[in-house]
DOZA-33585 format. One record per residue: x, z, y of N, C-alpha, C in turn. Coordinates in steps of 0.001 Angstrom, whole numbers, plus 500000, padded with zeros to 6 digits. Layout:
DOZA-33585
XZYXZYXZY...
END
This chain:
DOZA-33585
890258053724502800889438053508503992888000053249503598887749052302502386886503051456502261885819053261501861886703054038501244885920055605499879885031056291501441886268056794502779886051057351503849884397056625504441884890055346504648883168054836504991882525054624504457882323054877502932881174055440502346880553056574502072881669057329502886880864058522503056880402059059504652880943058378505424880429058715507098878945058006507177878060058883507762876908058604508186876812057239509330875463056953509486875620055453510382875617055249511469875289056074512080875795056598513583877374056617513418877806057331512851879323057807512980880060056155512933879391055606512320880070054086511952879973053500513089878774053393513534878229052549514819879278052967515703878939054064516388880138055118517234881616053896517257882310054614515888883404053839515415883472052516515593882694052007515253882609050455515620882815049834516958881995051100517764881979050449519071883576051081519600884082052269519212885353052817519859886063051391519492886629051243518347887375050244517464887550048944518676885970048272518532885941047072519000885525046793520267885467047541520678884901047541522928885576048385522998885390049669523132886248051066523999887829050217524250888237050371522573889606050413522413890431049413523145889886048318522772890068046942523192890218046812524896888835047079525312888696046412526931889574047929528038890080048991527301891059049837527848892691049187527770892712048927526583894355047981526225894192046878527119893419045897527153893091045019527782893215044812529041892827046108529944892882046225531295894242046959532121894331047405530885895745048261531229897175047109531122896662045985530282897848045151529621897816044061531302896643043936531588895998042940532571896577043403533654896395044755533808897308045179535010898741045755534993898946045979534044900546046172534153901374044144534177900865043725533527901068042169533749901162041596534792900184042070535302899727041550537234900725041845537914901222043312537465902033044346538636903658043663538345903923043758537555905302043018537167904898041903537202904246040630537443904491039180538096904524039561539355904039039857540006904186040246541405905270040879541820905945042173541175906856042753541647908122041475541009908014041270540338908896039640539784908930038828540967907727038232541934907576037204542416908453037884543865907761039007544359908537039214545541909773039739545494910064040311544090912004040606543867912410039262544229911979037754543969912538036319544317912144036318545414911604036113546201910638036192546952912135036900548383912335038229547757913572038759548922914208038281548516915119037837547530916252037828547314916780036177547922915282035506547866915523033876548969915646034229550341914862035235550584915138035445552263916010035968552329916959037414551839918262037730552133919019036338552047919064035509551252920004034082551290919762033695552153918908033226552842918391032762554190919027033257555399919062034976555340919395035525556509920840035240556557921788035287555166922955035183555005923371033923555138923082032931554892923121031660555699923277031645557278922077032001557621921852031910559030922801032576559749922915034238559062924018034612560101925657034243560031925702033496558779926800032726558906927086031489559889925968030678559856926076029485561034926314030145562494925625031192562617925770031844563837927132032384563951927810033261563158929377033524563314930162032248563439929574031183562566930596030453562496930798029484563907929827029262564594929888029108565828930750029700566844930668030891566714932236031785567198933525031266566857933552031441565170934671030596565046935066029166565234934557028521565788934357026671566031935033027192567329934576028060567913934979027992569308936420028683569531936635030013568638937923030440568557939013029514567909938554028576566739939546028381566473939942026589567572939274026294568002939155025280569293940396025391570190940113027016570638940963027652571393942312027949570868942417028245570655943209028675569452944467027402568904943512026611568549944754025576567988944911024496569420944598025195570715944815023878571557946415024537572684947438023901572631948801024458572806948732024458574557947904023366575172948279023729576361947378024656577125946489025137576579945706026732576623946579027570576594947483027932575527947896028875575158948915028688576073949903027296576149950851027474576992950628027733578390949421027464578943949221027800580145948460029032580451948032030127579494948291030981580058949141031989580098950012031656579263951681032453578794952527032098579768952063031249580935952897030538581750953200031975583085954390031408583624954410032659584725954440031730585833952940032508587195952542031608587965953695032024589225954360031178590359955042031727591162954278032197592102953050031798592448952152032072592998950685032294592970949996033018593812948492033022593238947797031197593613948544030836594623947953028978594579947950028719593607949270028426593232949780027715592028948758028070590730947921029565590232947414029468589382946315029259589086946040028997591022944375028564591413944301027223590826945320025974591153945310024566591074945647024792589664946225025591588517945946024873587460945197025678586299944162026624587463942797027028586502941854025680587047941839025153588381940788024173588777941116022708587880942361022694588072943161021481587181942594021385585466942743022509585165942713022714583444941906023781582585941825025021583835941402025948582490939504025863582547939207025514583865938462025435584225937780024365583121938088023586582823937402022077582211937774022530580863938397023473580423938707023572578962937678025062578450937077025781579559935834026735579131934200026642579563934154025283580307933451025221580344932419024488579123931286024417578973930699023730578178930704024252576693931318025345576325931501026329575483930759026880574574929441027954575704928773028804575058927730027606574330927296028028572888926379028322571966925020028871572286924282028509570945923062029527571233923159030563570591923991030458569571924291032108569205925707032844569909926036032193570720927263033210571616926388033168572428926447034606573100925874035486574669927071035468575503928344035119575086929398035305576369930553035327575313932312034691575989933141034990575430933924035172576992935438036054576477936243035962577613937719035847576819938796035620577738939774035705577503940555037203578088941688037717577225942391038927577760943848038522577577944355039025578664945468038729578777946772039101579533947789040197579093948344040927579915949264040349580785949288038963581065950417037949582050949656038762583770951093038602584155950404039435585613950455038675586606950760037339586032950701036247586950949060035880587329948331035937586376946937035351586079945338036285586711945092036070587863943875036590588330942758036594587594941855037744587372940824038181586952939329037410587386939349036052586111938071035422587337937268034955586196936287034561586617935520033819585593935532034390583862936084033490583008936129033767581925937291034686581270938610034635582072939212035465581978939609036781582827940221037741581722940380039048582107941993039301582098941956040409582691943731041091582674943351042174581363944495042430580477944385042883579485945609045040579720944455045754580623944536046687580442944675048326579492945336048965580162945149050115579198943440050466578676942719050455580053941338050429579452940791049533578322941071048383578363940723047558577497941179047801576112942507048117575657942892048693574843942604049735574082942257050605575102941803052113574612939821051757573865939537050565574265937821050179573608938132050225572302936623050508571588936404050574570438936890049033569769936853048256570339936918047035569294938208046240569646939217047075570550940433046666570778941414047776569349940335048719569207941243049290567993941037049093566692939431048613566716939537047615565410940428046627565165940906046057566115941629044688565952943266045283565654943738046672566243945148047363565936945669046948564066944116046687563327943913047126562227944420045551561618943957044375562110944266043049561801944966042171562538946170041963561177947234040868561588947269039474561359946032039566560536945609037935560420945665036919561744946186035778561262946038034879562337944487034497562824943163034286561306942319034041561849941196035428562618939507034662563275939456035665563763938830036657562661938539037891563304938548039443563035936644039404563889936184040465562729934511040216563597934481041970563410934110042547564715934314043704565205933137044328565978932926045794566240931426046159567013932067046327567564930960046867568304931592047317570170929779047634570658930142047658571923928898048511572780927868048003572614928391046008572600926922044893572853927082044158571395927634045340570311927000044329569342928379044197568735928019042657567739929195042180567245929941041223568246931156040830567647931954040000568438933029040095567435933272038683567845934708038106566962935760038201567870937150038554567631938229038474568351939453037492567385939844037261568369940851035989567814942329036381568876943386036282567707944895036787568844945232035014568996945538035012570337945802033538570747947853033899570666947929033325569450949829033393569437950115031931568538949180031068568880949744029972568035950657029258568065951054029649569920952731028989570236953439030351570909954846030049571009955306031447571770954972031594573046954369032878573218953952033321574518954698034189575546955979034438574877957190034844575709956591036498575544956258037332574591955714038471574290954589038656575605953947037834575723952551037854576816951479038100575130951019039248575936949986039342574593948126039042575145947826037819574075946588036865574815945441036872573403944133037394574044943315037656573073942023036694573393941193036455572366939940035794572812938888036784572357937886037439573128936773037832572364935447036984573049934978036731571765933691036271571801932160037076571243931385037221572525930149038094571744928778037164571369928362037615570406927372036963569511926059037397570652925119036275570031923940036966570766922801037769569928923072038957570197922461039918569871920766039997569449920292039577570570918593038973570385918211037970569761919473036662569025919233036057568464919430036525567022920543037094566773920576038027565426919143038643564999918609039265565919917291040440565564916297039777565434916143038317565804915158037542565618915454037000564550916292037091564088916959036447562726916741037359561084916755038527561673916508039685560722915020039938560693914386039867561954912854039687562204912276039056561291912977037454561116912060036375560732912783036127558893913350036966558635913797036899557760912691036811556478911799037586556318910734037575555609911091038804554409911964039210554790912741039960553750911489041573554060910535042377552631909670043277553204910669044487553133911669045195553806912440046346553713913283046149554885914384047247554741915412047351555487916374046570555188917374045643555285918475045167555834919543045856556527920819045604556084921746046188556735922989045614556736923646045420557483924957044175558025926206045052557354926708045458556159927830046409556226929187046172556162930145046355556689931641045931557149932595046254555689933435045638555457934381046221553890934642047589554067934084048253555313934896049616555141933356050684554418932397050303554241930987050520554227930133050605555048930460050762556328929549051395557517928951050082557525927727050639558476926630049782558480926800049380560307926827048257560194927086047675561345926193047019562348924625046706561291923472046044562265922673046596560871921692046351561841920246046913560959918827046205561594917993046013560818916597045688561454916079046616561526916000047986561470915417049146561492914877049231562933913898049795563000913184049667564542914670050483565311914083050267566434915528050858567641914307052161568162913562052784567899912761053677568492912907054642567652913465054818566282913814055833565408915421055645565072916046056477564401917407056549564007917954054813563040918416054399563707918746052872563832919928053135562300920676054006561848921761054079561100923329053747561432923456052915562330924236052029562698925283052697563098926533052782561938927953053644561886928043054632561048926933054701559938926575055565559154927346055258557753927929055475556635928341055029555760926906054815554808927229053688554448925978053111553449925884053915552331926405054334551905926469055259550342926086056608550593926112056749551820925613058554552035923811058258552702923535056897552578922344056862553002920959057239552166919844057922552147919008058489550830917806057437551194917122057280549984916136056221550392915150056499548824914134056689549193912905056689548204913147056582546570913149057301545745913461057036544551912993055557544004911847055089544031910947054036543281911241052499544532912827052553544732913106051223545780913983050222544687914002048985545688914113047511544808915751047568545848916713047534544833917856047322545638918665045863545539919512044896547153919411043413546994920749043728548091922131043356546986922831043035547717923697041906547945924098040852548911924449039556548837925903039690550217926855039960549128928440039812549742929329038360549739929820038193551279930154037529551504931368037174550756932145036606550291933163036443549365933500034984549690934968034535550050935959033542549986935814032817551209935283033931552221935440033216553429936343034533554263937415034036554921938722035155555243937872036344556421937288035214557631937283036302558663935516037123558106934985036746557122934031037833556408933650038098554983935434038385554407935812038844553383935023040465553593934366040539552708934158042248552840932908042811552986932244041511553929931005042307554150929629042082553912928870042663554030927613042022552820926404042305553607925176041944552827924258042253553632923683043235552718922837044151553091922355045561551856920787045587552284919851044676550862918733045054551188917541046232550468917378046708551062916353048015550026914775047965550861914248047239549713912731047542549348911929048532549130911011048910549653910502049928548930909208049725547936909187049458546682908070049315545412906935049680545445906586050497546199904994051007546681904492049839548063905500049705548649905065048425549613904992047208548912906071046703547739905779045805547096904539045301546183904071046629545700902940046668545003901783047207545997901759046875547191900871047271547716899603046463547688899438045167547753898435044017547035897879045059545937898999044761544674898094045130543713897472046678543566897935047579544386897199049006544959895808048727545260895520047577545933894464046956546794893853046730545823894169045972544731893565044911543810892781045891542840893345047396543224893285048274541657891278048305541638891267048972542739889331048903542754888939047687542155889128046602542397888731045379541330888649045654540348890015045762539551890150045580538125889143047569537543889222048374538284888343049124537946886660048786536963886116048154538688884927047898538974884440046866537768885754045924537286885401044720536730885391045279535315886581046428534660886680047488533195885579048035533448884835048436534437883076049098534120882074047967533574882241047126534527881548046040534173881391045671532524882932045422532241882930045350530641882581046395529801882780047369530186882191048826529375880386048603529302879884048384530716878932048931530497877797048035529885877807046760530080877573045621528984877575046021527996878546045681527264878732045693525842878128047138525494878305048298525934877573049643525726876169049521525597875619048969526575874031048498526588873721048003525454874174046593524960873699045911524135874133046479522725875216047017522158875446047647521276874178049025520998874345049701522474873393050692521801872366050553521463871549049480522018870374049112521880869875048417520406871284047717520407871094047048518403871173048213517189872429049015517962872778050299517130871330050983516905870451051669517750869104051984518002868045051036517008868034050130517445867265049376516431867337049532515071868671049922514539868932049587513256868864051218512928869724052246513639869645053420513167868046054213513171867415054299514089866246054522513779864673054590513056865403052984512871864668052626511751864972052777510377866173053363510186866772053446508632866434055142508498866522055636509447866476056908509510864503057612508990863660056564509518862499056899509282862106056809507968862785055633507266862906054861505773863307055703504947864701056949505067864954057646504538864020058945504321863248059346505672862443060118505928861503060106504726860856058988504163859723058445503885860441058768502164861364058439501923861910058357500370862054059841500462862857060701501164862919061870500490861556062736500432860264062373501086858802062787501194858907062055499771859599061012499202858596060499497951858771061845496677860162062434496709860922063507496002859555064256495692858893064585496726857667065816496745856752065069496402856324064248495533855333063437494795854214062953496144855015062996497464854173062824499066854608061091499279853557060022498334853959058644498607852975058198499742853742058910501169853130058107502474854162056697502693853199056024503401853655054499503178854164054713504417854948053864505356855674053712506215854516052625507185854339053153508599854095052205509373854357051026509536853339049558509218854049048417509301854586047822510845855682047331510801856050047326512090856067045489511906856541044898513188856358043128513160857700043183513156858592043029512340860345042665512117860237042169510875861276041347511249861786039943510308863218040366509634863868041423510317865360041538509967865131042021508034866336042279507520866222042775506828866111044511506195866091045099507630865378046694507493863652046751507230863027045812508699861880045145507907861115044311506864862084044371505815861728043525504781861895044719503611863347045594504059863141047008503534861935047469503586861908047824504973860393048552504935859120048264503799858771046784504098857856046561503612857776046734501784859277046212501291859491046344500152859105047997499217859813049020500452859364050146500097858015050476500084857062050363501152855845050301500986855335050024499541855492048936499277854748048452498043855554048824496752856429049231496629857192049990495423856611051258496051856285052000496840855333053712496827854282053245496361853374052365496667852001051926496006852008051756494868852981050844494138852915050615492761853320051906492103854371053022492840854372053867492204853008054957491980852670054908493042851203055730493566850141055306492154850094054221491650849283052810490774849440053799489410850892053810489217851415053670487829851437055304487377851513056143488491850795057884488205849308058279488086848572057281488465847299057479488446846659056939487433847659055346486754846628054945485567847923055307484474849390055170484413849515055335483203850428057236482878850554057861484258850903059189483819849774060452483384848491059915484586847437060426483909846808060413482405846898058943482084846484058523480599847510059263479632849141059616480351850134060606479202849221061756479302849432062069480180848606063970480587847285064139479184846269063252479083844950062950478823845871062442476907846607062343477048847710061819475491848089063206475099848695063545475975849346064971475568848173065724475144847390065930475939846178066891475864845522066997474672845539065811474194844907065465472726845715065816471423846871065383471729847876065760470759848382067908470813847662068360471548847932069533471486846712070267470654845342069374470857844376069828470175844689069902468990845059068406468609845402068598466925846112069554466879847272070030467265848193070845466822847542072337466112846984072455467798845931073560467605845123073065466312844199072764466127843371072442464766843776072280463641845623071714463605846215072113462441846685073516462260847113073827463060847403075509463285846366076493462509845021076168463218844015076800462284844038076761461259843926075056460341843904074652459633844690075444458330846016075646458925847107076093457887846602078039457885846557078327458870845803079637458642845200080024458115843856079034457930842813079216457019843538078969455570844082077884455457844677077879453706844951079295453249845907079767453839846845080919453704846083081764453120844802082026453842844205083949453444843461083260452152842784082116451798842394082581450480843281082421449389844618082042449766845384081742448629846164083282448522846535084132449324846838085433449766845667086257448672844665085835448950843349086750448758843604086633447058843347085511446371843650084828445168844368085645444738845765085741444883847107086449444328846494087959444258846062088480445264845871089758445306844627090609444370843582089605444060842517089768443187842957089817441884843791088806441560844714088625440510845048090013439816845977090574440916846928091432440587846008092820439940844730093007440460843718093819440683843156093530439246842963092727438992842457092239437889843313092831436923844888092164436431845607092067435716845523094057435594845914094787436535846301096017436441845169096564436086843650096068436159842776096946435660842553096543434038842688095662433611842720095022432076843839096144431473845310096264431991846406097086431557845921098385431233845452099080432248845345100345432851844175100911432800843184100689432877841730101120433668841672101151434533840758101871435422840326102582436456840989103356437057841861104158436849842835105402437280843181104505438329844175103889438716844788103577439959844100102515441372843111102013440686841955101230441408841845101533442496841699102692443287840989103117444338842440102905445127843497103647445189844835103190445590844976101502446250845108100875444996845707099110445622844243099040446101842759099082446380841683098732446836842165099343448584842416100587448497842629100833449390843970100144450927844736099684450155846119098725450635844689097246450744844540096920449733843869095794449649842919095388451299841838096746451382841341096692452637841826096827453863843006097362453939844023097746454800844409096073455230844802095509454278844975093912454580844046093056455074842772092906454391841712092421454909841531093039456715841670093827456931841183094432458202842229094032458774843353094152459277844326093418459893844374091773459885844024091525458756843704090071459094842498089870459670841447089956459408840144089915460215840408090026461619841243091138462006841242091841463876842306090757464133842956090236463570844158089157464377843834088226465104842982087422466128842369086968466430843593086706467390844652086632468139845501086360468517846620085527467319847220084787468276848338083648466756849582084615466998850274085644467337851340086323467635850903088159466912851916088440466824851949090126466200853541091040466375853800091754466798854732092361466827855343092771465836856761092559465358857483092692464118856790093744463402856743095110463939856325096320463423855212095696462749853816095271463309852749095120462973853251093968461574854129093173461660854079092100460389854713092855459817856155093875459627856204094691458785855279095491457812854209096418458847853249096884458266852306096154456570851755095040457374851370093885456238852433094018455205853579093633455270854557093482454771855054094458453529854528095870453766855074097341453109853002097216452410852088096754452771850870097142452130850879096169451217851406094955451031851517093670450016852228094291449244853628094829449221854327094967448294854447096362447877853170097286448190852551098134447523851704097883446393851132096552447011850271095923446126850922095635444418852238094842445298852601094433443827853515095198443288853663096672443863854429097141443176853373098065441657852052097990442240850985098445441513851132097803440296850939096295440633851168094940439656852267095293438646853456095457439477855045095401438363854881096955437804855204097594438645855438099176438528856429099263438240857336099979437606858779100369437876859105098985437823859193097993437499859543096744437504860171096388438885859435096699439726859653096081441250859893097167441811860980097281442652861675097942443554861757096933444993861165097768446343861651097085447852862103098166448068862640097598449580863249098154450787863005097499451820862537098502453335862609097001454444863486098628455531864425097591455949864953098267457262864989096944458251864621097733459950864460097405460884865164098032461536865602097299462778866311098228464169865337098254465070865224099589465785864201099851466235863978099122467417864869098471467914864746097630469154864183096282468883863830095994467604863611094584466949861885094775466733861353096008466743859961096343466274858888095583467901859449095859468503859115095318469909858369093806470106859371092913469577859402091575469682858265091309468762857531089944469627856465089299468815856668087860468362856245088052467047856792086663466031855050086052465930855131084652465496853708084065464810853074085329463765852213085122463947851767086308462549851729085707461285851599086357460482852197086133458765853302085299458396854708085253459175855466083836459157856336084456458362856588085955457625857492086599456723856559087197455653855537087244455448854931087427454196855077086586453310854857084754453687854459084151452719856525084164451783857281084678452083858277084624451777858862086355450789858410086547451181858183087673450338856922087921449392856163086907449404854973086735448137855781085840446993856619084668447601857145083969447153858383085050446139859324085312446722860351086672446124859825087456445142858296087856445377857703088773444049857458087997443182856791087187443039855975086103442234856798085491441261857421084251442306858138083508441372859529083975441545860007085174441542861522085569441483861525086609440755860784087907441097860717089229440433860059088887439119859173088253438699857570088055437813858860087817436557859681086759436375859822085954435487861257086886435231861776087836435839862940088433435836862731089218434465863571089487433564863352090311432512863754091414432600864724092323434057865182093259433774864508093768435240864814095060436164864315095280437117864366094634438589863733094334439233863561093369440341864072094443441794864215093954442435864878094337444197864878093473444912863408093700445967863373093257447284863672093775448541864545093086449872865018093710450395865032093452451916864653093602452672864082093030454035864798093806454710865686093025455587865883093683456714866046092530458227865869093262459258865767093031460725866413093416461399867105091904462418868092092957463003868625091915464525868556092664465547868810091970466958870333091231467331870766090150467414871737090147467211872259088822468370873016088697469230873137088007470576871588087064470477871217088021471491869674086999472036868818086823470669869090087001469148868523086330468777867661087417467486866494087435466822866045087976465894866800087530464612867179088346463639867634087737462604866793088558461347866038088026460606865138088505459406866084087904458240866855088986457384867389088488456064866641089183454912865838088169453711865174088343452579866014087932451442865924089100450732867030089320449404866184089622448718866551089020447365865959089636446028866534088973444866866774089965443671867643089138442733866718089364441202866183088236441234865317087434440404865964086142439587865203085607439407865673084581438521866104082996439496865873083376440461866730082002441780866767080926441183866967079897441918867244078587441643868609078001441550868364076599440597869417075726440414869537074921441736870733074403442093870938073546443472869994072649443429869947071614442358868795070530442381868004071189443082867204072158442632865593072771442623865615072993444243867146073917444304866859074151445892866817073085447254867037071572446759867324070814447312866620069738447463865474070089446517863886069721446624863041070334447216863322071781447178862513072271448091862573072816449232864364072696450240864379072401451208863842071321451826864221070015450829863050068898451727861562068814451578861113069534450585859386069786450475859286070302451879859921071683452478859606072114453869859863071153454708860832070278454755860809069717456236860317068328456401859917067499455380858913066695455300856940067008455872856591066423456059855612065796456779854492065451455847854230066231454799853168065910453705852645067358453216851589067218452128850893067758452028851174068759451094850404070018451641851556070756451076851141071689449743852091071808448615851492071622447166851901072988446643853455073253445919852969074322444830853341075814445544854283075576446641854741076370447500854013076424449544852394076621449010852103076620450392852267077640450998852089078763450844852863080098451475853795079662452767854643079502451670856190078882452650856100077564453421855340076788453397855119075739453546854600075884454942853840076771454549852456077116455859853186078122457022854445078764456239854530079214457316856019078762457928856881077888457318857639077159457503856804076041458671855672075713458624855214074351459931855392075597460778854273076483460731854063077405462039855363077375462558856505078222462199857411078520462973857939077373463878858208075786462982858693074563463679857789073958464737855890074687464605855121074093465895855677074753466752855951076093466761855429077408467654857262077066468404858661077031467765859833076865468150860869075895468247860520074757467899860980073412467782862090073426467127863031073017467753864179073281467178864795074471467346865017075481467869865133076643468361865152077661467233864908077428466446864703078457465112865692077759463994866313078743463036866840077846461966866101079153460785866492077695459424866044078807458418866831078009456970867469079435456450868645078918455247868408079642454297868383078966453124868177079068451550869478079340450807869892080170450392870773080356449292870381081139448102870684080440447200869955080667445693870891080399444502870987081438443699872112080991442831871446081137441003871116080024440690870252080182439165870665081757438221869594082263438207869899083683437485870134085003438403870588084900439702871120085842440015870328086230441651869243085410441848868533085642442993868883084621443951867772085342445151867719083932446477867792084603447743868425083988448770868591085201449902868122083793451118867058084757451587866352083712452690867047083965454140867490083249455315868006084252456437867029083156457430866513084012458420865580083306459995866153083762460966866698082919461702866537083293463484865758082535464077865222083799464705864167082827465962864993083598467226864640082896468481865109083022469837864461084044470423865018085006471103864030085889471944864049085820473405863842084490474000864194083793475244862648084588475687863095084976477452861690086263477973860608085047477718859283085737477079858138085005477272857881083631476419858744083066475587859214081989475068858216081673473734857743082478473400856296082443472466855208082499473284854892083030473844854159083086474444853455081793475713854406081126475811854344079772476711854050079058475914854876079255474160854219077354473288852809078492472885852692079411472630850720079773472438849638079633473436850308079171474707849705078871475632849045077587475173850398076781474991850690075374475360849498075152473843849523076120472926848804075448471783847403075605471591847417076816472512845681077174473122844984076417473659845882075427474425845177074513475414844130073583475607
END
């Protein structure tokens, strides 16, 4: 992680920073805030119904059970039952003992949750008055005379019918001489619905019988009420809260329950309401913290960004200083720091890189002035040898061959004179090269034998001038001179990866290792230079003119000759840049 953010830019960080620690955060946050909200709430009013269904189920129990207080009243009282199982001889007779008895035993009866009860009763002694009825085929053939076909229980039986519910109770608690005597009692209906009304319960309700049907409902009465519908074939909103509370271990409402279904979009309807809040209030937090972040982010990125501006201008030797700004942080302390490290740098190019430049400059003069210096040695010690030889061969010989080596002789002089450039093209140092050792072949005469081969692609290239003569003066002199039998010098040139390669052979009288191992370090020492300046002189040239870039190897075997080998580099233009550099 730490490798990744050292390589993301500071924006990208900032960005990140702010996703990470605001975005990320106050989205989880609001989302956690409101799903939290929504489930305490849908929590509070799942309790919330499930106290009011208890409530309603309470209530409409006190209310049935009021029915039963009164059925079973009836019910367990023997001279009720015996008197109306009784056979009247007359209609007097059953006037004086309804005024006598039955009269004082129904009155005072109704409840506030009974709307009406009656008695039925097929004795044909007993007139149709008041509270009681004659117990007909019609009566029989009713819906809630055939619910009751269904129960043999002694207690009562709670049954629909046209006006609702109603409890029926069979009055056989003593023998009635097969007189068959019923009690129905009806509930009050408007008190039920005020009961389901006030229930507090937010959904539908539904009263359902052990057989499933739905028997009462709070459902408005102006749309499809349900009522006789089987509860299980009923469809209701996928996203509903379902609450059911069955009556259990009470006989006459074994079975039946109350069935409540919620619907979850009404439950959460508050927090539907609430949602624009918690919106309005997640902007709120967004847009804060966005402000003030970007504004610090800004502060800091902009200003680092100009700082960088200013350093990579320093790359182009362009040390503009940075506007001072009034900040205390530590970008402004950057700033300023940079400022004055460009100045001191600005300081330290003007007094101590100039003073190198003005160092260098000087140290190239000398070079140059030794350069001359060693040049000039060269031709009169060249000149010397060659007068010599002129000499020696005219003492031998006479006059006869004079005009010949005079002629090579001037041939040399004139090429050296016109060289006025420090460089010469192989060919041209060859040339020199074949008029010297004409010279001394004048000197030896059959004694000395050369050869020079070149590849013609090698004649091209320009070397220091005279940097292979003084090595082949050396080969005649002190190698061929002292040889007692015939001498062979042998030059050749030759191009070979990138590089010139000059190999000098001659088998003379060569050196012992000691010898050669003195006068490898005579060349690469730093002193003055004594019995071998030739080589000497032209051993510096090559190391001013190629530094390290050049090599040069001695092999010499006492008696049997010395074989010199040079590479120099033929990199494009590469002489020509240090003769610049030495011109300067």
């Amino acid at each position: 992680m730490r490798w990744n953010l050292n390589y993301m830019k500071l924006r990208d960080k900032l960005l990140l920073m702010y996703v990470l620690s605001v975005f990320i955060p106050i989205v989880f946050t609001n989302i956690a805030f409101y799903q939290v909200t929504t489930a305490n709430i849908r929590s509070q009013k799942t309790r919330d119904a499930g106290v009011a269904l208890n409530n309603l189920k309470n209530e409409l129990r006190v209310t049935i059970d009021q029915g039963v207080g009164l059925s079973y009243s009836l019910y367990a009282d023997p001279v009720f039952n015996e008197t109306l199982s009784r056979s009247f001889s007359s209609h007097s007779e059953y006037i004086r003992a309804y005024n006598s008895y039955l009269k004082s035993e129904f009155s005072g009866q109704i409840s506030q949750g009974i709307r009406w009860y009656q008695v039925y009763t097929d004795n044909p002694t007993i007139l149709s008055s008041g509270y009681i009825e004659r117990l007909t085929e019609a009566v029989r053939k009713s819906g809630w005379y055939q619910q009751l076909k269904d129960h043999t229980a002694p207690y009562p039986t709670l049954v629909t019918g046209d006006q609702g519910l109603s409890l029926v109770q069979r009055l056989n608690n003593s023998d009635t001489g097969g007189i068959e005597q019923l009690l129905k009692i009806d509930f009050n209906m408007d008190l039920m619905k005020e009961q389901f009304r006030n229930s507090g319960f937010d959904g539908s309700v539904y009263l359902v019988d052990p057989e499933g049907y739905i028997r009462f409902s709070n459902r408005s009465s102006s749309g499809p009420t349900s009522v006789g519908e089987l509860y299980g074939n009923m469809e209701f909103p996928n996203k509903t809260i379902r609450f059911e509370r069955i009556y259990s271990g009470i006989n006459y409402l074994e079975g039946w329950s109350l069935q409540g279904v919620m619907d979850e979009e009404i439950v959460l309807q508050e927090v539907r309401q609430s949602r624009s809040f918690v919106v309005w209030l997640a902007c709120i937090n967004f847009v804060l913290p966005t402000i003030i972040i970007a504004a610090m982010s800004r502060s800091i990125h902009v200003r680092l960004v100009r700082i960088l501006k200013h350093m990579k201008k320093v790359k182009t030797q362009n040390f503009q200083t940075i506007p001072p700004e009034n900040a205390r942080d530590e970008i402004g302390q950057l700033t300023t720091e940079f400022n004055r490290m460009t100045e001191t740098i600005r300081n330290l190019i003007d007094e101590v890189y100039l003073a190198d430049i003005q160092k260098k400059d000087l140290e190239l003069k000398q070079q140059q002035a030794q350069l001359h210096a060693l040049h000039s040695q060269i031709n009169p010690h060249f000149l010397f040898n060659t007068l010599e030889s002129v000499r020696m061969r005219s003492l031998i010989k006479g006059e006869k061959e004079t005009a010949k080596i005079v002629h090579h002789m001037a041939k040399m002089f004139r090429k050296s004179i016109s060289w006025n450039q420090h460089e010469v093209t192989v060919k041209e140092e060859l040339e020199l090269i074949d008029s010297f050792l004409q010279i001394q072949k004048y000197r030896f005469g059959e004694k000395l034998q050369y050869h020079i081969e070149a590849d013609e692609s090698a004649l091209k290239y320009r070397i220091p001038k005279m940097v292979i003569l003084p090595f082949v003066e050396n080969a005649s002199i002190h190698g061929i001179e002292s040889t007692p039998g015939e001498g062979l010098i042998q030059l050749f040139v030759r191009v070979e990866e990138q590089e010139l390669h000059i190999r000098l052979e001659d088998n003379g009288i060569g050196m012992s290792a000691a010898r050669l191992q003195e006068l490898l370090l005579y060349l690469d020492q730093n002193v003055d230079m004594g019995e071998h300046v030739g080589m000497k002189n032209a051993y510096s040239r090559l190391k001013l003119c190629y530094m390290d870039r050049f090599s040069l190897t001695i092999q010499s075997v006492e008696g049997q000759g010395t074989t010199i080998h040079i590479k120099l580099p033929l990199e494009h233009n590469s002489l020509k840049e240090v003769v610049q550099k030495v011109n300067f």
